[in-house]
C-alpha positions as CSV (number, residue, x, y, z in Angstrom):
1,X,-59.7,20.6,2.6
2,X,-61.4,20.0,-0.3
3,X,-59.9,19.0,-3.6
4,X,-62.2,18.2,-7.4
5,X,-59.8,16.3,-10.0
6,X,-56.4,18.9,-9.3
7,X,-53.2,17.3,-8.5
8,X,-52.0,18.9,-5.5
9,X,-48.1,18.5,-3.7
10,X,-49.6,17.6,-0.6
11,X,-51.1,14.1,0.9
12,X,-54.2,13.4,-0.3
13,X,-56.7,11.3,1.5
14,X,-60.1,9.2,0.4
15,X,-62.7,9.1,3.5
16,X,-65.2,6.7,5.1
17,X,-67.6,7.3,8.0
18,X,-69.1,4.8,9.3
19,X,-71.2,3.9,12.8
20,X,-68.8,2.6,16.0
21,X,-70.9,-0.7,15.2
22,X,-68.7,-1.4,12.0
23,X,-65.2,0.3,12.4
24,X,-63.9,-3.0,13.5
25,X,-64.5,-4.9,10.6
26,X,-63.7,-1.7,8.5
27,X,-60.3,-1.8,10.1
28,X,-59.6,-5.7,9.5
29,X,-60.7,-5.1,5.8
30,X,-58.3,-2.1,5.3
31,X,-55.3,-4.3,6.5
32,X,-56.5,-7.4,4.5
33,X,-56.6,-5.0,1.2
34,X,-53.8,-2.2,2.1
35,X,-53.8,-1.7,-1.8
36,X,-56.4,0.1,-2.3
37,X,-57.5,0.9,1.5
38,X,-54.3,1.8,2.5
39,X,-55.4,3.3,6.4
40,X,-53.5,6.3,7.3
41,X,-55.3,7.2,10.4
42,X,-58.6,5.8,12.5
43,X,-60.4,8.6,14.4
44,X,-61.8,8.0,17.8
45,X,-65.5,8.0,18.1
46,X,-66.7,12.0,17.9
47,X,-63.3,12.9,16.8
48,X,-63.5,15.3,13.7
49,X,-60.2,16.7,13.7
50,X,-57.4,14.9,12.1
51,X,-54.2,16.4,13.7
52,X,-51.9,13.5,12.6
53,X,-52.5,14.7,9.2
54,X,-54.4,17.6,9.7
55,X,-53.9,20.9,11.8
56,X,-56.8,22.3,13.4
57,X,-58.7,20.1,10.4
58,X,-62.6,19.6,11.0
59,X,-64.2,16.9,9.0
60,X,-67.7,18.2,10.3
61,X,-66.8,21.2,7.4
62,X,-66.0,18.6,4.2
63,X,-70.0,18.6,3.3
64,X,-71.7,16.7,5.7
65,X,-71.8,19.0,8.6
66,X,-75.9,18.9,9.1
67,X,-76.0,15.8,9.9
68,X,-72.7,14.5,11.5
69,X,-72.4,17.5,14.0
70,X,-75.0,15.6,15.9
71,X,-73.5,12.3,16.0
72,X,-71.0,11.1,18.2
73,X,-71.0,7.0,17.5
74,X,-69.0,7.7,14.5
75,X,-65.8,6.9,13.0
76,X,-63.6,8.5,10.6
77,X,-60.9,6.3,8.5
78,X,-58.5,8.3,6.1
79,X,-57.2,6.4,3.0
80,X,-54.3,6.5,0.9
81,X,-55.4,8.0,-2.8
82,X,-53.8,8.2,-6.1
83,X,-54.2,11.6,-6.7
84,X,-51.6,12.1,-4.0
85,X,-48.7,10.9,-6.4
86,X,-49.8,13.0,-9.7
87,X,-47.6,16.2,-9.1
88,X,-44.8,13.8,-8.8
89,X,-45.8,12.7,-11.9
90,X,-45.7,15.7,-13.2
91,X,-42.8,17.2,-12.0
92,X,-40.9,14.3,-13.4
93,X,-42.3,14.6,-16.8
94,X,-44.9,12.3,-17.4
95,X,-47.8,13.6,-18.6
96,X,-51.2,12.4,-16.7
97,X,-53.8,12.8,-19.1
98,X,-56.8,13.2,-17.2
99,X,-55.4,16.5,-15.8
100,X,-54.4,17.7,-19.7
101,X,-58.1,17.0,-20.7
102,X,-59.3,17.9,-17.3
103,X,-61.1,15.4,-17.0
104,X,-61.5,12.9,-13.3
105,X,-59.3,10.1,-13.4
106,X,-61.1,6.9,-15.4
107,X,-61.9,4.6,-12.5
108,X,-63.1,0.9,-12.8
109,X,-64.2,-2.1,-11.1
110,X,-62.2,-5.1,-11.5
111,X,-62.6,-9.0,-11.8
112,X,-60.2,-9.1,-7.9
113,X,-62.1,-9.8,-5.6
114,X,-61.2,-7.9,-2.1
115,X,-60.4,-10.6,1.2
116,X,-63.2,-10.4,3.1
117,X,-63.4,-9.2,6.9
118,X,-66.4,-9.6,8.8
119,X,-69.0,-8.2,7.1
120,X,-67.3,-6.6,3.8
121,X,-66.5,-7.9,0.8
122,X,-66.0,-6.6,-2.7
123,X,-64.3,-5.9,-6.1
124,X,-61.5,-4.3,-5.9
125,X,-61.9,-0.8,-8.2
126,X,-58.7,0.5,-10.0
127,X,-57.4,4.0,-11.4
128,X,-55.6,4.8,-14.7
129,X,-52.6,5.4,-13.9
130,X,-48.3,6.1,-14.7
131,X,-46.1,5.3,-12.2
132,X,-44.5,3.3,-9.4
133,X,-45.1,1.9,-6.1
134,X,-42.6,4.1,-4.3
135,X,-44.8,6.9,-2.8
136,X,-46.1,4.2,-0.1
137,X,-48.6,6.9,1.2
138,X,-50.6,6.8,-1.9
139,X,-51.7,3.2,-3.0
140,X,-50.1,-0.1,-3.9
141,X,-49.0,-2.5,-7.0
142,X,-50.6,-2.2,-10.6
143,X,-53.3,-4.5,-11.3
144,X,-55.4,-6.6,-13.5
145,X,-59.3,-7.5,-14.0
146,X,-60.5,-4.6,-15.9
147,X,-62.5,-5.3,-19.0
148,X,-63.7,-2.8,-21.5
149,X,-61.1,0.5,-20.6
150,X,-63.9,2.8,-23.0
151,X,-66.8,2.7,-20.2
152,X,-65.1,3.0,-16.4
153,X,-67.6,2.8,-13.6
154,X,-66.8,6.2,-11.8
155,X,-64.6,9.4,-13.1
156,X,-64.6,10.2,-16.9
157,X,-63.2,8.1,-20.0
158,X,-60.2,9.6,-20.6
159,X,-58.7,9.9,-24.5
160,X,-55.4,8.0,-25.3
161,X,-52.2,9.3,-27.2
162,X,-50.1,8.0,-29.4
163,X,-47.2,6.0,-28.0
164,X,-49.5,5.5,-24.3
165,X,-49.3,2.5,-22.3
166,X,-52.4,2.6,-19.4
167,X,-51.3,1.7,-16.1
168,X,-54.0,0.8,-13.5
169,X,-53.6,1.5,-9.6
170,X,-55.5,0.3,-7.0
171,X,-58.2,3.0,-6.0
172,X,-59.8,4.0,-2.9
173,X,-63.2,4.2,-4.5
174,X,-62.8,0.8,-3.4
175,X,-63.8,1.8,0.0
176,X,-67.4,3.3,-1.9
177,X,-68.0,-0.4,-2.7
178,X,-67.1,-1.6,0.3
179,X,-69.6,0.1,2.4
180,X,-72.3,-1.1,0.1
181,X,-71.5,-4.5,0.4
182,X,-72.0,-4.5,4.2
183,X,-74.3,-7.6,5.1
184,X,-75.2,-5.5,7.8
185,X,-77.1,-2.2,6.6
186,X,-75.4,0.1,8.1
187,X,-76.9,2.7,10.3
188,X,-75.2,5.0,8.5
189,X,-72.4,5.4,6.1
190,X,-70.3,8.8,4.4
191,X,-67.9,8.3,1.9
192,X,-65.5,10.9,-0.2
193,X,-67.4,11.2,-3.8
194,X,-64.7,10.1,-6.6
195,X,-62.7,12.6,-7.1
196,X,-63.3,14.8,-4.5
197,X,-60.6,13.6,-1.2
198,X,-59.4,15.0,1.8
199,X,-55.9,17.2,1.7
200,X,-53.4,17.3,4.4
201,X,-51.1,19.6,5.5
202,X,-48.5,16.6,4.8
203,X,-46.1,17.2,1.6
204,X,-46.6,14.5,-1.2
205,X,-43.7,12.4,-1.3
206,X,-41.6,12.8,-4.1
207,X,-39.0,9.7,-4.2
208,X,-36.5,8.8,-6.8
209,X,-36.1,5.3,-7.6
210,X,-32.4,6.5,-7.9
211,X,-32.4,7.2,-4.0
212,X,-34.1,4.2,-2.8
213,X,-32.2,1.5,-0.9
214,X,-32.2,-1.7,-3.0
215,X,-34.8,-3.7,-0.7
216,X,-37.3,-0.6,-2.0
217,X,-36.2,-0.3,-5.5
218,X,-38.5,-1.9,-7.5
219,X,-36.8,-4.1,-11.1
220,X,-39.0,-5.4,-13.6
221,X,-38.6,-8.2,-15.6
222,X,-41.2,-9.5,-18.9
223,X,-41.9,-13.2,-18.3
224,X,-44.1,-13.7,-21.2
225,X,-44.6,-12.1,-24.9
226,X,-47.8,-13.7,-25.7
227,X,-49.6,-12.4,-23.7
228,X,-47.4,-10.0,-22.4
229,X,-46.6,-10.4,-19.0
230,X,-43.9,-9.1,-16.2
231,X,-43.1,-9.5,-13.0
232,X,-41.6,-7.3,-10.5
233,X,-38.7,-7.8,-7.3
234,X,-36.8,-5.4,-5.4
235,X,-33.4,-4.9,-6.7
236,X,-31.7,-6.5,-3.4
237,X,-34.1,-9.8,-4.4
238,X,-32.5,-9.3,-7.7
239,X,-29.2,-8.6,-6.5
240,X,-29.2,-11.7,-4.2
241,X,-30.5,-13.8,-6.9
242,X,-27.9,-13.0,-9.2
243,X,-25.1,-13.8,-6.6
244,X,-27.1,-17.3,-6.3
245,X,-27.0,-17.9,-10.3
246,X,-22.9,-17.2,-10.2
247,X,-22.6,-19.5,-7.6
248,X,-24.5,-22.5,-8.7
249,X,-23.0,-21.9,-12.5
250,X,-19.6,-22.4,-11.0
251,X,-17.6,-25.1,-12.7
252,X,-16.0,-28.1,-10.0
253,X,-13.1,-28.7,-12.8
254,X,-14.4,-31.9,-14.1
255,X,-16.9,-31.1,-15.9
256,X,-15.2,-28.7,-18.9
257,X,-17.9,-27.3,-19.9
258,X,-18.1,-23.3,-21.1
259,X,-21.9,-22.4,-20.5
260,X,-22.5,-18.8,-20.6
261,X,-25.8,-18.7,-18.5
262,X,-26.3,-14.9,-19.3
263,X,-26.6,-15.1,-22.5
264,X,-28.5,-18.4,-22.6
265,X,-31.3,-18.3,-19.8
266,X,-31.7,-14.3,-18.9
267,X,-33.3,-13.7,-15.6
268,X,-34.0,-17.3,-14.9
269,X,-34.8,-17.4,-11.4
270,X,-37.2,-14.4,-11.9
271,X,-39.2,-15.7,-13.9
272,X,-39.2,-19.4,-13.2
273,X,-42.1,-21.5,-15.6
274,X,-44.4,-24.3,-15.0
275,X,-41.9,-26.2,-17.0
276,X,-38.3,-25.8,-16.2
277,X,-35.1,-27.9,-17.0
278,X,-32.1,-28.1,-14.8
279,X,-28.8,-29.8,-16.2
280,X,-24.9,-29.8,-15.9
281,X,-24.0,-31.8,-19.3
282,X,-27.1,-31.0,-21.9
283,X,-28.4,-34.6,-21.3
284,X,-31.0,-33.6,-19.0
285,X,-34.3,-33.7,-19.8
286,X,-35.3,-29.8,-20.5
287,X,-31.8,-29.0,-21.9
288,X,-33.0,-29.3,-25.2
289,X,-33.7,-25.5,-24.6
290,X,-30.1,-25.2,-25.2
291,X,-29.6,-28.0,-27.4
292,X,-27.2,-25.6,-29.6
293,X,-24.9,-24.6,-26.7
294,X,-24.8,-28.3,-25.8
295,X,-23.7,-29.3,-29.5
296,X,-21.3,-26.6,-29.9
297,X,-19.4,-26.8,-26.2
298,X,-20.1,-30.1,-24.3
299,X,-17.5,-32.7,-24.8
300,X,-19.3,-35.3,-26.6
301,X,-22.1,-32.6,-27.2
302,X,-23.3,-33.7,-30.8
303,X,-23.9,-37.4,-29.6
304,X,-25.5,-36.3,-25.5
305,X,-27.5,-33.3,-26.8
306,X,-31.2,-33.7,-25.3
307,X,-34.2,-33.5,-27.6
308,X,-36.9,-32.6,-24.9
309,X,-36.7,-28.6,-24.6
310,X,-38.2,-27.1,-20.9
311,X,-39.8,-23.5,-21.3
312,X,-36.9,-22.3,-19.3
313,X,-33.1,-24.7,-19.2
314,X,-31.5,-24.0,-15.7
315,X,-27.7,-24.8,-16.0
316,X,-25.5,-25.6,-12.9
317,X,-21.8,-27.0,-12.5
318,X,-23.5,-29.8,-10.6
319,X,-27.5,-30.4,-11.4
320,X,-28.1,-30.5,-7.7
321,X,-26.9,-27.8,-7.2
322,X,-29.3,-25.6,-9.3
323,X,-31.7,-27.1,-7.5
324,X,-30.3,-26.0,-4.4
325,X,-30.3,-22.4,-6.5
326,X,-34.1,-22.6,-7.2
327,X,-35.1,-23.4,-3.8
328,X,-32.7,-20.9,-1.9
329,X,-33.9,-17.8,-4.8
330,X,-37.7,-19.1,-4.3
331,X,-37.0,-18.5,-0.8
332,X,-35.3,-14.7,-1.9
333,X,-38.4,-13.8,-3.6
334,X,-41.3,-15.0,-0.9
335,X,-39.6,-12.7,1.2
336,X,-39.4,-10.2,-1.2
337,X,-42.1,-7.3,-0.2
338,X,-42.2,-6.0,-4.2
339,X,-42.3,-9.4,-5.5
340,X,-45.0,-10.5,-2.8
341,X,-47.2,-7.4,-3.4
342,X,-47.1,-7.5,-7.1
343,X,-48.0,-11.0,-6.9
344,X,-51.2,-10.8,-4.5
345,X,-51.6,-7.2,-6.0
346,X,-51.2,-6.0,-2.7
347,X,-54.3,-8.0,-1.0
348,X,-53.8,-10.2,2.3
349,X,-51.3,-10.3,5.0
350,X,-47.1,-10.4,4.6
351,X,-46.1,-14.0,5.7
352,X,-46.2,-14.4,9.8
353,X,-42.8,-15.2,11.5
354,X,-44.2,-18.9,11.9
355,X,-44.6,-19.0,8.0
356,X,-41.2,-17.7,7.4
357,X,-39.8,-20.2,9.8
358,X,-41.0,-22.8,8.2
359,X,-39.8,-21.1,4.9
360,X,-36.2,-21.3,6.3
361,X,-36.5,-25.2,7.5
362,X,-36.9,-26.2,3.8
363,X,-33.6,-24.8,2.5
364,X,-30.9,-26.8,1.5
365,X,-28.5,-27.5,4.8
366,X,-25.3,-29.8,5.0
367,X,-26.9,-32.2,7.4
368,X,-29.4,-32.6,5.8
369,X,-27.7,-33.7,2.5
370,X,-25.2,-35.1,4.6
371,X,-27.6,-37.7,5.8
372,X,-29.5,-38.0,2.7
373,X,-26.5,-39.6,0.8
374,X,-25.8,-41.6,4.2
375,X,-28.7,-43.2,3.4
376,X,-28.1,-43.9,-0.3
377,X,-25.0,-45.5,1.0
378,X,-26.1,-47.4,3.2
379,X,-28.5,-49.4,1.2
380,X,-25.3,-50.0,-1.4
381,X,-27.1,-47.4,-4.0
382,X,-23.1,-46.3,-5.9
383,X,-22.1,-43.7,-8.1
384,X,-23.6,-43.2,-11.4
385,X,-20.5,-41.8,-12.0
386,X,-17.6,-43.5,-10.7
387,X,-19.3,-46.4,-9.2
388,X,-17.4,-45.6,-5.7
389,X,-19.9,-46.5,-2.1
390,X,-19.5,-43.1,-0.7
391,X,-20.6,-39.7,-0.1
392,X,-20.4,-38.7,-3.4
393,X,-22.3,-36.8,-6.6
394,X,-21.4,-36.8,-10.3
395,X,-17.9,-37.9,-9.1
396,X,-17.0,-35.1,-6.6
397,X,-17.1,-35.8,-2.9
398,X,-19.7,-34.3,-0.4
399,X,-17.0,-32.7,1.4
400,X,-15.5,-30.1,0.3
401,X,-17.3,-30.2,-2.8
402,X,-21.4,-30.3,-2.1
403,X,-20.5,-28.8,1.3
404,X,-18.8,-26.0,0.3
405,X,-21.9,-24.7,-2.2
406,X,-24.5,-25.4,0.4
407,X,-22.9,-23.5,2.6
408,X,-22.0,-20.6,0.4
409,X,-26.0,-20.8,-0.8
410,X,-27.1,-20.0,2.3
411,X,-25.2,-17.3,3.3
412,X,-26.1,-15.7,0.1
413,X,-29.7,-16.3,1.0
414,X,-29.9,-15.7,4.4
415,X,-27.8,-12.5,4.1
């Protein structure tokens, strides 16, 4: 069960051995950092067979047999590894250079620093890589942190072609640097050498994007030119998020206005800035982002055009309710598991129930408007608009109007 820089259409694994003393902490470290320590299966103490992955496997025989055979206060833990989703690489037609120049995989340490559990702590160490996170088996999200891509700290530099763009995976050579920053010497330690893993008897998984249900299929959007950046959601985040922007775009009937937020403000929600703008006329402070649309379809639009550009103009029929549309599609994407992942580059722990709870309190409800406005009528505050004392915003009245979208919002979010 031995495999040296081959790709291989089974499940690969990375290995660590370590003393009953530290398995513990091992184990809350692995679920802190499932990106690169992705635990596939804990042996009991003395247990060198591995029959969830394994048949009749014996982990005495990998190349340490002199001196485990005699111990029976260890622990085995079997990792997800990259090398596990190379044939599928392959077979779909990108090429994976290190195999063309056989050559190891280039393998560095990184600027991310691991979450620390009891007594380990440590950078996290990446592969080069191409491809996705949809073989779960094998390792999370892409990453960043790495500095000088000619010298990598395990494997072999591997030579660029024309036209390639380096991806870099989480690695389980992070588990090599884990064990070495034990506070507690350990009594003794193993680990798989880079390179050389574990197979199982397990197939590789071979998924199409184009089969994945859309809370697994992953979209990416750029957020940035200079420097380059993207994000990433699943396409039901998306999907949801998109059902949110037609709702809050829709036009009451008073306000005549033609806004085509497509074509001005692409992917708005995904890739929300530091500085964003919401508006309904193009007087808003941030609408200067679309200062042309204002001039060109906004009654009065040459005289009410804002100056003051945001990085990002958010355009609703009724101002609050994009706002309502930011908070209910910032709520879409924390509970987004692609968007989450590619964010904490798959270190830490998915948001408890409790958190999500909370999560859901702080969306937009009718009563809770309700009463806000209750409020502002009560202490004689009118309409900027029509000057009536009511329950009423930019001229429309709470109910059906306001109502109606809340309501509608939160089923879309929610759903």
């Amino acid at each position: 069960n031995i495999l040296i820089c081959l790709p291989s259409c089974h499940l690969i694994t990375n290995m660590v051995i370590l003393h009953k003393d530290l398995v513990d902490d091992f184990e809350a470290f692995c679920r802190a950092n499932s990106s690169p320590l992705l635990l596939l299966y804990r042996s009991k103490c003395g247990e060198w067979s591995c029959s969830p992955l394994a048949t009749g496997s014996d982990i005495k025989f990998f190349h340490i047999r002199s001196i485990v055979c005699l111990r029976m206060d260890i622990v085995t833990f079997y990792l997800g590894c990259s090398f596990g989703f190379e044939a599928a690489l392959m077979a779909a037609g990108v090429p994976v250079r290190n195999v063309e120049q056989g050559k190891n995989v280039s393998m560095y340490k990184t600027s991310v620093t691991c979450i620390r559990a009891g007594q380990f702590h440590c950078p996290m160490v990446d592969a080069a890589a191409q491809c996705t996170h949809v073989i779960p088996l094998a390792h999370g999200g892409p990453l960043l942190g790495i500095h000088d891509l000619s010298q990598p700290d395990y494997g072999d530099p591997v030579e660029e072609c024309p036209g390639d763009v380096p991806v870099f995976w989480a690695c389980g050579v992070t588990g090599v640097e884990t064990v070495q920053s034990c506070s507690k010497s350990p009594l003794m330690a193993f680990t798989h050498s880079p390179g050389c893993m574990f197979i199982t008897d397990q197939k590789a998984e071979t998924i199409s994007p184009l089969t994945l249900e859309p809370a697994h299929c992953p979209l990416t959007f750029c957020i940035s030119q200079n420097p380059q950046l993207y994000s990433m959601a699943s396409k039901k985040a998306v999907q949801q998020i998109r059902a949110i922007e037609e709702l809050d775009v829709e036009d009451p009937g008073m306000k005549q206005h033609t806004f085509d937020p497509q074509k001005t403000i692409n992917n708005k929600f995904v890739r929300l800035a530091p500085e964003s703008g919401i508006g309904d006329g193009g007087n808003e402070l941030g609408m200067g982002k679309v200062k042309a649309a204002v001039k060109a379809y906004m009654p009065n639009g040459n005289l009410i055009a804002c100056d003051v550009a945001a990085d990002f103009a958010i355009t609703a029929g009724v101002s609050s309710w994009g706002s309502y549309a930011v908070a209910c599609a910032l709520y879409v994407l924390n509970l987004c598991p692609i968007h989450w992942r590619y964010l904490q580059r798959g270190l830490g722990l998915s948001a408890t129930p409790d958190q999500q709870s909370l999560w859901t309190a702080c969306l937009p409800t009718v009563a809770k408007e309700e009463e806000m406005l209750q409020i502002l009528v009560k202490y004689g505050i009118r309409s900027g608009k029509t000057a009536n004392l009511g329950l009423e915003v930019d001229g429309l009245t709470f109910h059906p109007y306001h109502s109606d979208i809340i309501q509608r919002l939160r089923n879309l979010t929610l759903a």
